[in-house]
C-alpha positions, 0 to 999 in steps of 0.5 A: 642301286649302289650308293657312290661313296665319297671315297669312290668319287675321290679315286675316280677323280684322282684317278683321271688326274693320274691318268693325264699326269701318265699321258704328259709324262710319257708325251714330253719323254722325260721319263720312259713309259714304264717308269712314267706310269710306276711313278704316277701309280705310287704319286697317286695311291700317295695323294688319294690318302693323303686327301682321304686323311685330311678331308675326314681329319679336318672337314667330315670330323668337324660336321659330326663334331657340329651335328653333336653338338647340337643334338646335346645342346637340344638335351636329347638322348645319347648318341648311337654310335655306329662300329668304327667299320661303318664309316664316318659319312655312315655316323654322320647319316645316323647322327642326321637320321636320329636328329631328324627322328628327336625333332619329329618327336619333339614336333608330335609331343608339342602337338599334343601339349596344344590340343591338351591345352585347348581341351583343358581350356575348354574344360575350365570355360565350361565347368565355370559357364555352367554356375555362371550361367545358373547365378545369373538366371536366379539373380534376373529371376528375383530381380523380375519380381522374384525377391518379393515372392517369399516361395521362390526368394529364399529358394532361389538365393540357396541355389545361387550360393551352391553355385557360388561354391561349386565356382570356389571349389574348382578354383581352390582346386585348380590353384591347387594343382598349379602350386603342386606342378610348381612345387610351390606347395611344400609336403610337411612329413610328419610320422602318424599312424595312417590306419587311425586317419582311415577311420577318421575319414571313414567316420566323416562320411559315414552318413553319405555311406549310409544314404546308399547303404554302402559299407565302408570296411577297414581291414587291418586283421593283426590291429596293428598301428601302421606309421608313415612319414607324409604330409597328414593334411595331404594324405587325408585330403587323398583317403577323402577323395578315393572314399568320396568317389567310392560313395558316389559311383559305388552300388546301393548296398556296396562295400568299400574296403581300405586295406593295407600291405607291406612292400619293404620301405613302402606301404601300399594303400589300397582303396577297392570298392564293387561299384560301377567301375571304369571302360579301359578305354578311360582309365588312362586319362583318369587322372587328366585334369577335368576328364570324366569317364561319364560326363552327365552322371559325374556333374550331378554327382557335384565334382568338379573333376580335379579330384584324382588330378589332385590326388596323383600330383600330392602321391607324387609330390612324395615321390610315390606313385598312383595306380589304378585297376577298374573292371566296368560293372565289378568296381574300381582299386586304387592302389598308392605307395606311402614311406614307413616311418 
C-alpha cells in the first residue's frame, strides 16, 4: 500500500480549489475558457509551492527542531540523518523512530538495574542473616545453661566471634565498593617494583598454599625489577585476593603462577592457576557484587563474595582493566594492566 504524502494531499487540495476557480471563471465569462484555465493552471502550481515552502519552512522544520531537541536534552546518541532526498516528513519518521527505540532501550536498561537491585538485596540479607542467625543460636544456647558448661562456653563464644568477623568483613567490604563506585576512595600512585610485592603476597600465604600443597611460583626469567606507578596498598590488596582464590579453588598438588609481560605503556599482570576453573555461562557475572559460580562450596571456603567485585572497581579506578579466561576443570588466568613507572 502506497503511503499519500503530505505533498499528494496538498496537490489534490489545491487541485480541487483550482478546478472550481476554472469552473466560476468561465461560468461568469470574465475571461475565455482558455485563457481561464492557463491562469488557474500557473495561480495554482504558484499557490501549491508557496504552501509547500512555508508549511516545511515554518511548521515541519520546527517539529524536527523540537524532536532534537529533545532527543539531545535526554543525552542520547547522535542524530542519523536521512540524505536531503528522502524528504523532511522521512527525517522526522526517523527522528521519531530512534526516539522511540533510545527510550524503549532506556526502559529495558532500568528493568535490568531493578532486578539487579533486588538480586543484590537479597544477597546482602541473606549473607548477613546467615551469621546472624549463628550468633543468636550460640547466645540462646549459652544463655539455656550453656555458659556454665565449660565443654560447649568457650567453643561456642569462639563460634560467635568468627560470626562476628565474617559480618564485619562483608561490610568493610561493601563500604569499600560504595567509596569506590563514588571515587570517594582516592588511589595514592606511588612508584615500586611489583615483582617484590608478588613475593611478599606470596610469602603471606605460604602456609594456606602448603595446606593443600599447591605451588605458588613467581615467574620473571631475566630478574629484572618491573616498577609501576599505582596505589601499592591497593594492588596488594588485588594480588591478595587472586593468589587467596587460586588457593582456595585450586587442585590438592596445583600450581599458581604470577608471571609478567610488557605491553608498551602498560604491564600486564597475569595470575594463572590449574584449579577448578569457571562454567562459561558464569564468567561474565564473575565480578557482580555476591555472585558466586558454586554457592555452597564458596561460603565454606569463607568469602563473602565482594573479592573480585572489589578487585575490578580498584583495577579500573587506575584506569586499567580486568579479564578473565576460565576452562571448567584446566584452571582460571586473571589477566589486569597496570601503568609503568
Amino acid at each position: 500500500m502506497q503511503t499519500i504524502t503530505y505533498k499528494g494531499v496538498l496537490g489534490i487540495a489545491v487541485g480541487c480549489i483550482a478546478l472550481l476557480l476554472a469552473v466560476l471563471v468561465c461560468i461568469s465569462n470574465f475571461l475565455p475558457v482558455l485563457q481561464s484555465l492557463l491562469l488557474v493552471f500557473v495561480l495554482s502550481i504558484i499557490i501549491y509551492f508557496i504552501f509547500i515552502f512555508l508549511i516545511e519552512k515554518f511548521i515541519l522544520k520546527e517539529v524536527l527542531s523540537s524532536i532534537k531537541d529533545i532527543r539531545s536534552q535526554r543525552k542520547t546518541e547522535g542524530l542519523k540523518r536521512l540524505s536531503q532526498n528522502t524528504g523532511i516528513l522521512s527525517e522526522i519518521h526517523q527522528e521519531l523512530v530512534s526516539w522511540t527505540e533510545d527510550r524503549k532501550n532506556e526502559v529495558e536498561h532500568l528493568r535490568k538495574l531493578e532486578n539487579y537491585r533486588k538480586e543484590f538485596l537479597g544477597n546482602v540479607s541473606h549473607e548477613l542473616k546467615t551469621p546472624i542467625f549463628n550468633i543468636e543460636g550460640y547466645i540462646y544456647t549459652l544463655l539455656d545453661g550453656g555458659l556454665d558448661d565449660p565443654s560447649i562456653n568457650k567453643n561456642y563464644l569462639e563460634r560467635a566471634s568468627k560470626s562476628v568477623d565474617r559480618m564485619i568483613s562483608i561490610i568493610q567490604d561493601l563500604e569499600s565498593i560504595a567509596q569506590l563506585e563514588k571515587g570517594e576512595l582516592q588511589m595514592l600512585s606511588e612508584k615500586f617494583d611489583i615483582v617484590t610485592l608478588v613475593k611478599e603476597v606470596f610469602d603471606e600465604h605460604e602456609i594456606e598454599a602448603q595446606a593443600k600443597s599447591i605451588k605458588l611460583i613467581l615467574i620473571n626469567k631475566d630478574e629484572r625489577i618491573i616498577d609501576v606507578l599505582a596505589d601499592k596498598n591497593k594492588i596488594r590488596q588485588v594480588l591478595t585476593n587472586l593468589v587467596i582464590n587460586s588457593i582456595r579453588y585450586g587442585k590438592n598438588e596445583g600450581e599458581t603462577h604470577i608471571t609478567f609481560y610488557d605491553m608498551g605503556e602498560n604491564i600486564s599482570v597475569e595470575v594463572i592457576d590449574n584449579g577448578l576453573g569457571i562454567s562459561q555461562e558464569h564468567l561474565p557475572r564473575i565480578f557482580e557484587r555476591f555472585y558466586r559460580a558454586d554457592k555452597s562450596r564458596s561460603r565454606e571456603q569463607g568469602g563473602t563474595g565482594l573479592g573480585l567485585s572489589i578487585v575490578k572497581h580498584i583495577i579500573e579506578a587506575h584506569g586499567q582493566s580486568i579479564k578473565v579466561f576460565s576452562i571448567e576443570g584446566a584452571g582460571t588466568t586473571f589477566s589486569f594492566t597496570l601503568k609503568k613507572a
